[in-house]
Backbone bond lengths (Angstrom), bond angles and torsions (degrees), N, CA, C in turn:
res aa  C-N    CA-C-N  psi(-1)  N-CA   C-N-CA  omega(-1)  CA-C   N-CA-C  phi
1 X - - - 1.468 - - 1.527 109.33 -
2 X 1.429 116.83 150.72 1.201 121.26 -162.32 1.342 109.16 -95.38
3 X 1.896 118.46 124.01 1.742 119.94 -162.66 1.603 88.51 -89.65
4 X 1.120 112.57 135.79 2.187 127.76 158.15 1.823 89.54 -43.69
5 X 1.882 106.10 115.02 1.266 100.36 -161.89 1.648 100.13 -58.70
6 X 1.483 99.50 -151.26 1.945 111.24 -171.48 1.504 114.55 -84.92
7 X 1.404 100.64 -40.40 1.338 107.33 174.50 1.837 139.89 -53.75
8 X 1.912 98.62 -23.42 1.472 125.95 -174.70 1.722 83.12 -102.83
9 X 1.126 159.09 -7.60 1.029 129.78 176.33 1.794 126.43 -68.43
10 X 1.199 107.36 138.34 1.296 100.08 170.20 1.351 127.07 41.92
11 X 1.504 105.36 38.83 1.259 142.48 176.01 1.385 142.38 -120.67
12 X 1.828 118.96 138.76 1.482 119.52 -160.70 1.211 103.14 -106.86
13 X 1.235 142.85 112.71 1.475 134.68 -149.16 2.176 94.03 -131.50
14 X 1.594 82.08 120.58 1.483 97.54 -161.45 1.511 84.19 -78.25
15 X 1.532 139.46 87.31 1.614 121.01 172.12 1.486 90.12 -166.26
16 X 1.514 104.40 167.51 1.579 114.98 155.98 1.674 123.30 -39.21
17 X 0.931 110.18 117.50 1.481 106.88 147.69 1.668 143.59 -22.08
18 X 1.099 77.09 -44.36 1.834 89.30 -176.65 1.500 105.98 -97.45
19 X 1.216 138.77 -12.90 1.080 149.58 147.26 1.584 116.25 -65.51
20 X 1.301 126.85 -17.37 1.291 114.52 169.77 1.432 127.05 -96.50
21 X 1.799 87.36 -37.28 1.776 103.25 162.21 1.693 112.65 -52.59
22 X 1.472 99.74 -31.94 1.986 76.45 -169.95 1.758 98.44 -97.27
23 X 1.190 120.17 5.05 1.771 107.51 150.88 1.217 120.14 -85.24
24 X 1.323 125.11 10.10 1.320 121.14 -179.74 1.585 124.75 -115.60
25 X 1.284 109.77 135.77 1.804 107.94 -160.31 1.382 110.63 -54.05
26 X 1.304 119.31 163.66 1.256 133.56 142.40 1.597 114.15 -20.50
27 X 1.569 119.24 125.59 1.674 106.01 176.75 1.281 137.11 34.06
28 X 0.860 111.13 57.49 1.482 138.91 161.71 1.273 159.19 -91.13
29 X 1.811 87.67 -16.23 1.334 114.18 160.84 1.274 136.35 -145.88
30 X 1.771 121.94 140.12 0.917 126.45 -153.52 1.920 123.01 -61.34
31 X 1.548 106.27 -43.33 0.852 115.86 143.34 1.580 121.16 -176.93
32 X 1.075 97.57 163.09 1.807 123.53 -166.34 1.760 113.90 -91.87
33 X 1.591 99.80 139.29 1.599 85.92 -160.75 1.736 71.28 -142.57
34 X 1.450 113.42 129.29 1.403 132.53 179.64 1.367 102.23 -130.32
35 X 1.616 115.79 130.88 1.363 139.05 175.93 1.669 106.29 -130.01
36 X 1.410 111.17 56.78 1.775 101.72 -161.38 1.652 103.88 -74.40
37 X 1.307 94.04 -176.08 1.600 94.83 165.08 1.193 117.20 -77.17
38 X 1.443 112.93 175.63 1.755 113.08 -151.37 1.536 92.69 -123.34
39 X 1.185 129.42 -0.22 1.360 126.54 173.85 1.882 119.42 67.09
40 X 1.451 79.31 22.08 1.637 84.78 172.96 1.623 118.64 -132.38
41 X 1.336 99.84 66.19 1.506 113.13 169.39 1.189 140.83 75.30
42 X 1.516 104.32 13.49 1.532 116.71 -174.61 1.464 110.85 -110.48
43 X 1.609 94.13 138.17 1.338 124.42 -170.54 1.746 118.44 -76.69
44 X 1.038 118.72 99.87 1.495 119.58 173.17 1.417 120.73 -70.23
45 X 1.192 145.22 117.88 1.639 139.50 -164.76 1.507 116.28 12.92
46 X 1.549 108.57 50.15 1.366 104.53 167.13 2.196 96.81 111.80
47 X 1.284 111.06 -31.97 1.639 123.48 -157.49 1.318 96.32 -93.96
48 X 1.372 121.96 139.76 1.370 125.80 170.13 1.607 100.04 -144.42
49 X 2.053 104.12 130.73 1.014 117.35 -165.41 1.584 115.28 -111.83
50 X 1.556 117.32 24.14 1.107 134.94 -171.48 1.594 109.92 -61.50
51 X 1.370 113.85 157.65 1.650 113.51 -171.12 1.332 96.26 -179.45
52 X 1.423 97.86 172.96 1.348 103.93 -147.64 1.852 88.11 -86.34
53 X 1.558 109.27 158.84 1.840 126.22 167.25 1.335 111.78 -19.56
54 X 1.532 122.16 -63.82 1.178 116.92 -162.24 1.588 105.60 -94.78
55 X 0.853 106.15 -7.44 1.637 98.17 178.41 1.619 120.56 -99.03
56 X 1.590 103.37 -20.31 1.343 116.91 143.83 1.377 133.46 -18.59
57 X 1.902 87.39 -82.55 0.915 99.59 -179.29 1.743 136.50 -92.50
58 X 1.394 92.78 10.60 1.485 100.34 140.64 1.469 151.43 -79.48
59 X 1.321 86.55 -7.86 1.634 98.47 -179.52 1.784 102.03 -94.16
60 X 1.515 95.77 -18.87 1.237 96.84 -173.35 1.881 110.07 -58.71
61 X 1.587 96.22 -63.16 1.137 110.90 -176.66 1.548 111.27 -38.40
62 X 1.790 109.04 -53.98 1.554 99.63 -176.62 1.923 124.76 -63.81
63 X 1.460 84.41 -12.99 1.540 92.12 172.65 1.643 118.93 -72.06
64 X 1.697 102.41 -18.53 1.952 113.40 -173.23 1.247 77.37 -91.94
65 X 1.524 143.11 -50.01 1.620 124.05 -166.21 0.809 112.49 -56.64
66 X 1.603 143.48 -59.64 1.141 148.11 -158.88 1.587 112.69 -73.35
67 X 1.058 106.74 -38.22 2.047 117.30 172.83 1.591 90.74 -58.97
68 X 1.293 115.83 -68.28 1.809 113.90 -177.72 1.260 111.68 -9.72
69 X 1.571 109.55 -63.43 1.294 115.74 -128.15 1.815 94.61 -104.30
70 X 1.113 109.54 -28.81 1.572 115.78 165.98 1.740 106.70 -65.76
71 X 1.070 112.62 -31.68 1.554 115.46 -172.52 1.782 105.76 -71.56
72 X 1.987 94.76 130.33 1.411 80.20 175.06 1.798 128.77 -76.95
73 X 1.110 128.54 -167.78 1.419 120.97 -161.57 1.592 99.48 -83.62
74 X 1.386 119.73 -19.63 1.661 109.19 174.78 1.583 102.74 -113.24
75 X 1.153 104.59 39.21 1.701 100.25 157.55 1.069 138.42 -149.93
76 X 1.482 140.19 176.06 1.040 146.62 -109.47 1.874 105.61 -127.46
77 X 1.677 114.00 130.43 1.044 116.06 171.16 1.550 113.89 -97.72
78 X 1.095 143.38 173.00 1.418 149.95 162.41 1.416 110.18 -150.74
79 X 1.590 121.90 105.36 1.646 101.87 142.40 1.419 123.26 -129.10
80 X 1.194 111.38 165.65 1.769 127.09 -141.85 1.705 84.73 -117.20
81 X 1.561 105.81 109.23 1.560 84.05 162.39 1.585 109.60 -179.72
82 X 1.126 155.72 123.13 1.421 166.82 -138.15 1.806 95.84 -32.97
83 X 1.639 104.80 151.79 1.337 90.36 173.50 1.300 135.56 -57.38
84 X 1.739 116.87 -41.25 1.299 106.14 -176.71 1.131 131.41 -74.37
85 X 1.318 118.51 -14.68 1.467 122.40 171.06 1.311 116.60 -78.77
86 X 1.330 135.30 -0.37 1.155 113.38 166.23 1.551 102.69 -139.70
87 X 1.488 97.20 35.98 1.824 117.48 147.82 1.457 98.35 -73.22
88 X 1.909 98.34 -53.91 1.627 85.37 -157.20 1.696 112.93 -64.16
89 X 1.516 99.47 -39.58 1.543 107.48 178.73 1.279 87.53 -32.87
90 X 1.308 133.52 -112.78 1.388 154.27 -133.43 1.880 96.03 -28.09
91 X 1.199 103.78 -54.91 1.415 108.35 -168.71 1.408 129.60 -85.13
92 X 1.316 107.06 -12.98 1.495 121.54 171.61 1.995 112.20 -100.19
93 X 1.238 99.31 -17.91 1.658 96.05 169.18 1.595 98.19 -149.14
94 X 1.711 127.90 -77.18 1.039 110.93 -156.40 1.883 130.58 -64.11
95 X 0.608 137.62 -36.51 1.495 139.64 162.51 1.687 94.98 -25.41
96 X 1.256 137.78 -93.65 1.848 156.71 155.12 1.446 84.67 -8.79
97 X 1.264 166.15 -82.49 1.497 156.64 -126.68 1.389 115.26 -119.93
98 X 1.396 130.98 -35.01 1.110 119.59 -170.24 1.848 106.63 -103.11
99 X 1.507 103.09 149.33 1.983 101.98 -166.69 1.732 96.45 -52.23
100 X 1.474 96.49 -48.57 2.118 89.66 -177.00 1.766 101.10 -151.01
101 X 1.386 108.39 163.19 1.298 122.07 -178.49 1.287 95.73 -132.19
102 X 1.383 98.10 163.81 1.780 115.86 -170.61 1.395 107.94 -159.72
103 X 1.438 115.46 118.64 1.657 113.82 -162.04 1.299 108.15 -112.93
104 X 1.499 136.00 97.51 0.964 141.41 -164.31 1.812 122.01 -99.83
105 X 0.972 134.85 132.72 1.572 133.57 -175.64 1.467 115.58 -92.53
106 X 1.367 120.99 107.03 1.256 130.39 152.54 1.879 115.07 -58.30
107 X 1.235 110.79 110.32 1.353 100.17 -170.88 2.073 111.25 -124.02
108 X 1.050 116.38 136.43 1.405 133.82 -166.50 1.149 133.59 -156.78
109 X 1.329 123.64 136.40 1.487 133.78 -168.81 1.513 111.06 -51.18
110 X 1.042 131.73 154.09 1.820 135.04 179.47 1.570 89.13 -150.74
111 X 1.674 100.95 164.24 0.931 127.08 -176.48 1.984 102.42 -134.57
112 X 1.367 98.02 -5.41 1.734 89.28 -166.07 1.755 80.21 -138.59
113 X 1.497 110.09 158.11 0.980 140.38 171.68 2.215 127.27 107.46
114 X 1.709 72.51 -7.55 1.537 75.42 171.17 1.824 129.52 -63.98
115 X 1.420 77.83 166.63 1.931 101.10 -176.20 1.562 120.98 -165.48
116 X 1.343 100.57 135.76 1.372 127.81 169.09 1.556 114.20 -44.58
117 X 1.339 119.13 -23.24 1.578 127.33 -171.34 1.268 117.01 -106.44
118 X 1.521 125.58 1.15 1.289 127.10 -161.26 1.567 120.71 175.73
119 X 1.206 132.36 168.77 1.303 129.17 167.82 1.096 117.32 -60.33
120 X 1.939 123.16 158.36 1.081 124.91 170.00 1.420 109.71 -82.96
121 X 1.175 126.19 130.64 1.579 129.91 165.80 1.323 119.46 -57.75
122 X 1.175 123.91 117.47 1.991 97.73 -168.09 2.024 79.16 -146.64
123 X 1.600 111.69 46.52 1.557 92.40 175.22 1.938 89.09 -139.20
124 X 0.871 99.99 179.90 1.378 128.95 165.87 1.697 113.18 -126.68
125 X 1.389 110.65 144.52 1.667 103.92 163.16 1.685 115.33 -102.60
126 X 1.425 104.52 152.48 1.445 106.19 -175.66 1.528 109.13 -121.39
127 X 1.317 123.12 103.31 1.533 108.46 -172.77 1.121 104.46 -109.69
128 X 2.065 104.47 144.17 1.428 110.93 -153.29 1.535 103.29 -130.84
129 X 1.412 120.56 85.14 1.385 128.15 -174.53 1.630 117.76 -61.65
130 X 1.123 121.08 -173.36 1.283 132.53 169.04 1.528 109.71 -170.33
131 X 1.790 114.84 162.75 1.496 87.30 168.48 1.375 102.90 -122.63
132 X 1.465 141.47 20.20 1.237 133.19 -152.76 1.929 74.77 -174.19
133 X 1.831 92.08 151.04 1.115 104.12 174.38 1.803 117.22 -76.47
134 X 1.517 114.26 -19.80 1.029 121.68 -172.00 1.928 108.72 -77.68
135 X 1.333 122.52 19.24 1.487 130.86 178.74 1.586 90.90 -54.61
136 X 1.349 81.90 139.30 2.041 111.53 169.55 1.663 99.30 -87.18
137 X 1.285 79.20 140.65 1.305 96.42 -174.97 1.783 92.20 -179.51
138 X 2.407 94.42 130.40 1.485 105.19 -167.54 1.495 91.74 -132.95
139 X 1.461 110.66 99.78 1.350 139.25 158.41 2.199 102.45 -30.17
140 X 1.226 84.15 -55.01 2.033 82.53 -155.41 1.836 106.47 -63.48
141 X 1.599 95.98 -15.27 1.614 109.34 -175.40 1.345 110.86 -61.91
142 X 1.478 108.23 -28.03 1.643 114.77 -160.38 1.117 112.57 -137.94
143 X 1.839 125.10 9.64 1.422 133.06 -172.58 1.173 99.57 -80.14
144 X 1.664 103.09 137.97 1.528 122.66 158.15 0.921 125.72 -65.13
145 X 1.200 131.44 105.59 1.918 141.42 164.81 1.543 87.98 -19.21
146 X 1.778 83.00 134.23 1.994 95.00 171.55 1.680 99.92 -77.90
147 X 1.337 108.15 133.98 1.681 115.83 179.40 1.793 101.53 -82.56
148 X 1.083 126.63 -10.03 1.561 120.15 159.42 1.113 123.01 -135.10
149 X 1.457 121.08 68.91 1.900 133.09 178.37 1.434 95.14 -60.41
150 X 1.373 145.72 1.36 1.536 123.39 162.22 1.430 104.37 -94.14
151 X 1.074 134.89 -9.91 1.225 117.58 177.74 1.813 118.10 -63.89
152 X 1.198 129.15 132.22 2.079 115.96 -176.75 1.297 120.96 -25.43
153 X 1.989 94.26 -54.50 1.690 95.06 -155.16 1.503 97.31 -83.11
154 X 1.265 134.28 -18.84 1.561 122.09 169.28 1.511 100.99 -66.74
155 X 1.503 117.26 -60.20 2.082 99.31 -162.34 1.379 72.99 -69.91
156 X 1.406 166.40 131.60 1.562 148.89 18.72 1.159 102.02 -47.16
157 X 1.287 106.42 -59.35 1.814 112.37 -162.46 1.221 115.09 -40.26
158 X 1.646 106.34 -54.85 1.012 131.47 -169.67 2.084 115.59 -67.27
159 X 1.246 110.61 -26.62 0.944 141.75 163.61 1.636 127.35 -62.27
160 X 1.446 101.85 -29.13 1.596 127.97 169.76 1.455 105.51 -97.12
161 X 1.501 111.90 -6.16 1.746 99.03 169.45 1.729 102.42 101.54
162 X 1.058 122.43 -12.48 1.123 131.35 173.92 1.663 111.67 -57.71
163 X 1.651 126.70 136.53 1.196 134.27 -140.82 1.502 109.08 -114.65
164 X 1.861 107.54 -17.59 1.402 116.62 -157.33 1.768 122.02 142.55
165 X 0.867 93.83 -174.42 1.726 90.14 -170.02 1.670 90.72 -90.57
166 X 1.608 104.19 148.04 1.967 107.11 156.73 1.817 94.51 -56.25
167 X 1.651 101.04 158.46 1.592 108.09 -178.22 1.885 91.60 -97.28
168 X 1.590 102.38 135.67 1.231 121.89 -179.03 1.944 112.70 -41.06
169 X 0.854 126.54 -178.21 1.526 134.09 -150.76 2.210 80.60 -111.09
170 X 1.010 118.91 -8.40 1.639 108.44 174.96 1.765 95.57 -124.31
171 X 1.388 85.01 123.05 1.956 100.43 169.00 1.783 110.24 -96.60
172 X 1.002 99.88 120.09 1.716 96.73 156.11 1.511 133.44 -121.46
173 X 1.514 95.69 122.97 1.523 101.06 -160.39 1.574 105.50 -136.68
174 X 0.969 130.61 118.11 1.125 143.01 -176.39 2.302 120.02 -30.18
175 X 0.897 109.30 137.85 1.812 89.37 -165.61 1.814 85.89 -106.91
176 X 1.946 92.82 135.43 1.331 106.89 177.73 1.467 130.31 -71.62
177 X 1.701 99.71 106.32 1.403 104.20 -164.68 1.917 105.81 -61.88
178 X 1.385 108.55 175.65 1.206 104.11 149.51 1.979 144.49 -67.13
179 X 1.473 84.76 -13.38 1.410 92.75 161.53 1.371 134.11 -70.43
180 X 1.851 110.12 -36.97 1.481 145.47 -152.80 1.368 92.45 -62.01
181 X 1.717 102.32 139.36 1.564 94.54 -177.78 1.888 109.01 -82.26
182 X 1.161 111.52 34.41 1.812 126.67 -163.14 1.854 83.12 -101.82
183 X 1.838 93.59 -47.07 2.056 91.25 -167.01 1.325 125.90 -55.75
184 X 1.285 106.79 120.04 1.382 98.33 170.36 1.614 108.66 -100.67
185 X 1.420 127.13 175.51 1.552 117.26 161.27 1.583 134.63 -58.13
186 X 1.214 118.66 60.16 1.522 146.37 156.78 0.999 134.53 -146.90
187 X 1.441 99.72 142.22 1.650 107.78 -176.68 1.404 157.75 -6.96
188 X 1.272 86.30 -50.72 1.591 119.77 -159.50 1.414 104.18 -145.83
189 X 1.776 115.85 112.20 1.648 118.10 176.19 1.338 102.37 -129.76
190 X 1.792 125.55 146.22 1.179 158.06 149.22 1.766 106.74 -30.31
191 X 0.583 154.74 124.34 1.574 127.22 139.69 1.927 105.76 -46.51
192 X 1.453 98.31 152.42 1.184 91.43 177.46 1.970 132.57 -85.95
193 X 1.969 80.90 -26.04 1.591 81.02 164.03 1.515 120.73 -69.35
194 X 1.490 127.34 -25.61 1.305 113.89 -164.78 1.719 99.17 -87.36
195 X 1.333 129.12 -5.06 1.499 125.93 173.92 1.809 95.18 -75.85
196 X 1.285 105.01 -77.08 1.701 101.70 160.35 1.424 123.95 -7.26
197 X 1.286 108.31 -81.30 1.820 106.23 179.98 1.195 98.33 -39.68
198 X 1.742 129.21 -71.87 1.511 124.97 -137.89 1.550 99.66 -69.05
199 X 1.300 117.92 -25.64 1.487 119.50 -163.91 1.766 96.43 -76.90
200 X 1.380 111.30 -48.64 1.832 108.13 179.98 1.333 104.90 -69.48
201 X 1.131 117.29 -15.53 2.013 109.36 -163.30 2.240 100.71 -74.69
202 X 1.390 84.07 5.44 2.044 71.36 -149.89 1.815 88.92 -146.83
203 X 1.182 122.07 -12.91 1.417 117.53 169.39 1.323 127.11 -133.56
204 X 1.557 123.72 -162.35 1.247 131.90 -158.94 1.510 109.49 -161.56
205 X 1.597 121.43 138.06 1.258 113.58 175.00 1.598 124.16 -53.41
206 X 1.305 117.86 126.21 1.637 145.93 -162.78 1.203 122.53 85.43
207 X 1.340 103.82 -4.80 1.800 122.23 172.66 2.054 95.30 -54.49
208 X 1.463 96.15 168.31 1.536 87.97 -166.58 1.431 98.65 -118.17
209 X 1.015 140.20 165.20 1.791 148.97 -171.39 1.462 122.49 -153.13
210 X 1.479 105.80 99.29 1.691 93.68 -166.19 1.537 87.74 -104.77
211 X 1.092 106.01 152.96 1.807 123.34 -171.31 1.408 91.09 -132.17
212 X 1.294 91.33 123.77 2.113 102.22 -163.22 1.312 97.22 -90.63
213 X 1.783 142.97 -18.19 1.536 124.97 175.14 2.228 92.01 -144.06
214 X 1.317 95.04 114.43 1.239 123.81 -162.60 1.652 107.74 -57.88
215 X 1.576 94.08 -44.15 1.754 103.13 169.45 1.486 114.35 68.14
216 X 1.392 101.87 -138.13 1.438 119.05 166.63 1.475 110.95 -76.87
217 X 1.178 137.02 -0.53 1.359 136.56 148.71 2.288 92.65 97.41
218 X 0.952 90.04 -8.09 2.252 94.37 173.53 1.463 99.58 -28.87
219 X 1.629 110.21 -76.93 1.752 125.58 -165.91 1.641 102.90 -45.32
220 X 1.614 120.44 -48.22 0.888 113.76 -164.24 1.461 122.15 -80.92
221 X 1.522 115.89 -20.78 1.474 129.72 177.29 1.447 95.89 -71.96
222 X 1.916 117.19 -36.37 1.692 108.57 -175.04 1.392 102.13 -40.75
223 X 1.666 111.49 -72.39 1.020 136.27 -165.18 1.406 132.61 -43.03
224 X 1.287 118.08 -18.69 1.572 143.46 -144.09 1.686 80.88 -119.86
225 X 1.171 124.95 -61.50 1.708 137.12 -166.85 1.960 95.91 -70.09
226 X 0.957 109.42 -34.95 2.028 116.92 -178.32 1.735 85.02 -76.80
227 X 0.910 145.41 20.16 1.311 118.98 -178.53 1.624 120.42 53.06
228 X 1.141 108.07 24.60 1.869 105.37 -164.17 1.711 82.31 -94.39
229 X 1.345 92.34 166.22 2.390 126.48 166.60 1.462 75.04 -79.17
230 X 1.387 117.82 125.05 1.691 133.02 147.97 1.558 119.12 -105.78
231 X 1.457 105.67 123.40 1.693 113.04 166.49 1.474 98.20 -100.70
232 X 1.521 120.52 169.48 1.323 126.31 140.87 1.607 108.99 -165.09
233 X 1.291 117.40 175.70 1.143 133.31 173.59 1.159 130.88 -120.29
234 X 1.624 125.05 132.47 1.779 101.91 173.50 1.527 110.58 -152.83
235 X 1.255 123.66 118.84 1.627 117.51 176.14 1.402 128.59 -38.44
236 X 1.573 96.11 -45.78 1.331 95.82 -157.69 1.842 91.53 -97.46
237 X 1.593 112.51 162.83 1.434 139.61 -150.86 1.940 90.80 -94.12
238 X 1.550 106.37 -54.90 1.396 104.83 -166.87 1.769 95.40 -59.38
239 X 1.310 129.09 -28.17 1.468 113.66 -136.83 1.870 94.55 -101.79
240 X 1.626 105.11 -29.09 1.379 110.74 174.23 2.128 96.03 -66.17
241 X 1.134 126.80 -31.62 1.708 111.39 -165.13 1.773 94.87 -78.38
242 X 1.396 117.14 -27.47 1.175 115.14 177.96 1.734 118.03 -57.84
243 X 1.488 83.09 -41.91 1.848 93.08 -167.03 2.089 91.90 -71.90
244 X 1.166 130.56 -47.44 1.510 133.52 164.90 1.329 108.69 -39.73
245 X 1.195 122.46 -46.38 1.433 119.06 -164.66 1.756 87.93 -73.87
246 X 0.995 114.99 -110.56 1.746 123.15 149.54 1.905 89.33 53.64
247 X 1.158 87.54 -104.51 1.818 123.79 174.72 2.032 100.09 -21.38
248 X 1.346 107.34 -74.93 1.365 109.08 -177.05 1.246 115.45 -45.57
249 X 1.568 116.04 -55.01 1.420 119.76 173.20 1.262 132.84 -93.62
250 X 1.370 117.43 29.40 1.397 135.23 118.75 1.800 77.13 93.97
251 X 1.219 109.50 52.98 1.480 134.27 158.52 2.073 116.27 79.91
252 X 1.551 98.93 0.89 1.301 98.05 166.87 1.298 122.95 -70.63
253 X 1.538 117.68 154.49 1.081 113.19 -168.74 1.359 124.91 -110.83
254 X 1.658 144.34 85.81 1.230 134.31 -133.92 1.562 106.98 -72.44
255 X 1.415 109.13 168.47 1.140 107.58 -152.25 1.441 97.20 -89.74
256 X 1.273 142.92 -4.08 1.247 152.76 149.29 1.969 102.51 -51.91
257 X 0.935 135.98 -25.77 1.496 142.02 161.36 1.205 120.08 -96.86
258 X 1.446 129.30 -3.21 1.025 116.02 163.95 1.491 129.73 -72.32
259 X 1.834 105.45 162.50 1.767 99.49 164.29 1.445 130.07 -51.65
260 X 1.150 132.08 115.92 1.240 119.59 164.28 1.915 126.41 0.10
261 X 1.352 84.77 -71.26 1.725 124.41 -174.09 2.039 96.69 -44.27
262 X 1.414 96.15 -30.88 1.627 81.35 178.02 1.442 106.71 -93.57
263 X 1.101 129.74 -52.08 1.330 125.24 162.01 1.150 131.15 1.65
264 X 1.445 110.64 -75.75 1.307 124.44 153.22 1.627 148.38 -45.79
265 X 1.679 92.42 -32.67 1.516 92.47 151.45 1.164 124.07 -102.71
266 X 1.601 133.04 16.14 1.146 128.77 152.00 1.361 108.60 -72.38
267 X 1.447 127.54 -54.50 1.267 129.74 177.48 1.393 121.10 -45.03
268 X 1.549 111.45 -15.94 1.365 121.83 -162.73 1.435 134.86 49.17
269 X 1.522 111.24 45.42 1.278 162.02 -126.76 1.923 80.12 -134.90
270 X 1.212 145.71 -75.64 1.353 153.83 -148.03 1.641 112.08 -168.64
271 X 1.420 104.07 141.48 1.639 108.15 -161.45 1.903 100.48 -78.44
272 X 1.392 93.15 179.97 1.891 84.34 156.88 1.608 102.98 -111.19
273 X 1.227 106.78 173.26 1.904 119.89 -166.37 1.419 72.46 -82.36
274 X 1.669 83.68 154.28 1.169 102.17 151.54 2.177 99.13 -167.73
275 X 1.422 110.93 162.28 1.197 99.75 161.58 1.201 154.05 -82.50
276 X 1.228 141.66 -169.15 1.694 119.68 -154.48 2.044 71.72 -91.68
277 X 1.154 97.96 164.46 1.903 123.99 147.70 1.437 110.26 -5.01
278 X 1.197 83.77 -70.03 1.622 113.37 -162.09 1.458 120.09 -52.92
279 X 1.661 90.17 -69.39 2.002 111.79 163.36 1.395 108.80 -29.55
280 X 1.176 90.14 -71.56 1.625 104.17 -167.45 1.752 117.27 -45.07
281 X 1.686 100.99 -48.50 1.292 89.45 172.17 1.379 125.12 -65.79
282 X 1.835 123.81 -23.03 1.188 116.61 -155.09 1.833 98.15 -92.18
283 X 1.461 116.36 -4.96 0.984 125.29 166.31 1.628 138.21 -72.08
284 X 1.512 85.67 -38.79 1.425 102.60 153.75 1.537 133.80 -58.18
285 X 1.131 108.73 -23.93 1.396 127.87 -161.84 1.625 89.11 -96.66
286 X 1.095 110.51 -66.71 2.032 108.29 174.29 1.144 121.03 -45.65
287 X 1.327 117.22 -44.05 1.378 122.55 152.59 1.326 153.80 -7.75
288 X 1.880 93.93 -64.68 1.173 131.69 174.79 1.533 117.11 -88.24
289 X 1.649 104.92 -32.26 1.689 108.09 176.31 1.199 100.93 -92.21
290 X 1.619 154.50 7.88 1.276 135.92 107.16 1.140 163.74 -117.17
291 X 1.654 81.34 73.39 1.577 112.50 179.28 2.004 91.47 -109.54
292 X 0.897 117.57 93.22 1.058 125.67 172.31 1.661 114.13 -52.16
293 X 1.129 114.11 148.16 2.120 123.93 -168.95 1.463 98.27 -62.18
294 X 1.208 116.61 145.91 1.142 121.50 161.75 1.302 140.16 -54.11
């Protein structure tokens, strides 16, 4: 089987993406974790990579070909990215190429996007390829504690060595405000537990993890701290010294990388949000009534 050569190991590679995928062999990696841009208007250190629908989502697709084909035959794809765009993915390439897909919902509280005409959107989609039925995948890495071990047929389970339930096909994880001590100065952040889960749900220490847009450098500190081989990629210059800095200091984030927004309320300059009493409790309570029993 083919090793992610020496040179991509454990490496921050200041270049395109799609330029690294097509120097890289056939199966080579364990698995691929994509957070691209969403094609809706956001500015990366000043850069905005917006384009028109169909040309989007063509790059998209060549971005699922090329992950394919670098991916080894028992492992695992992931990408993170608004529903309709990776409706179309699914239906314009992956569904036709990959052995199976699995569309999973990242789900989280918002405060912005509402309307009088419709639901609030408060999910992300997560699509979870494979190319062979034989994909790795380790249940006990990411099982939910059984919420009633006195019941028989759980202590059997439990009794057989069993760790917990698989976690349901919807994640809820809180989205990293600019306050969050997770934010660093960019755009767009992971939560860090849900990079965590996907990275334990599907690998193993020395297993390899290429993270196709480097970002705030979160996925890659997961990855680096799991004992995993880390690749990544990143255009921009400020966001690769972030992901370096990150790495050295063993994933802190200096305050030269931080959000603004915290700054300021350290200085006591501006508070962080938060909700009234009230919200919060009645949120809690929704929360909890759908989190379905174990």
């Amino acid at each position: 089987m083919t090793a992610l050569p020496e040179q991509y190991r454990n490496q921050v590679v200041h270049d395109d993406v799609m330029t690294v995928l097509r120097d890289l062999p056939d199966g080579c990696v364990d698995m691929i974790y994509g957070d691209p841009d969403y094609n809706v208007d956001i500015k990366y250190d000043g850069h905005n990579f917006t384009s028109s629908w169909d040309e989007y989502i063509g790059w998209y697709i060549d971005l699922a070909r090329e992950s394919l084909r670098v991916l080894r035959p028992d492992g695992n794809l992931f990408f993170i990215n608004y529903p309709k765009q990776n409706a179309y993915l699914r239906v314009k390439y992956l569904d036709e190429n990959a052995y199976a897909v699995h569309d999973y919902a990242w789900v989280y509280n918002t405060n912005v996007g509402h309307s009088p005409r419709r639901l609030t959107t408060a999910h992300r989609s997560i699509l979870h390829a494979t190319k062979d039925k034989h994909n790795r995948f380790y249940k006990d890495q990411i099982a939910h504690p059984y919420q009633n071990p006195t019941d028989p047929r759980i202590r059997e389970r439990i009794s057989q060595g069993h760790k917990g339930r698989m976690p349901y096909s919807w994640l809820y994880f809180n989205l990293v405000k600019n306050v969050s001590r997770q934010k660093a100065d960019h755009p767009c952040q992971i939560p860090e537990g849900l990079s965590e889960l996907l990275i334990k749900s599907c690998t193993v220490p020395g297993d390899s993890v290429f993270v196709l847009f480097g970002g705030s450098g979160s996925e890659v500190v997961q990855a680096r701290n799991l004992d995993r081989v880390y690749l990544t990629c990143e255009l921009q210059r400020r966001y690769c010294e972030i992901i370096e800095s990150r790495l050295r200091n063993n994933g802190v984030i200096a305050d030269e990388h931080r959000h603004p927004a915290q700054l300021k309320q350290r200085n006591g300059t501006d508070t962080p949000y938060a909700l009234p009493h009230v919200q919060q409790t009645q949120l809690l309570r929704e929360i909890r009534y759908y989190r379905e029993p174990m």
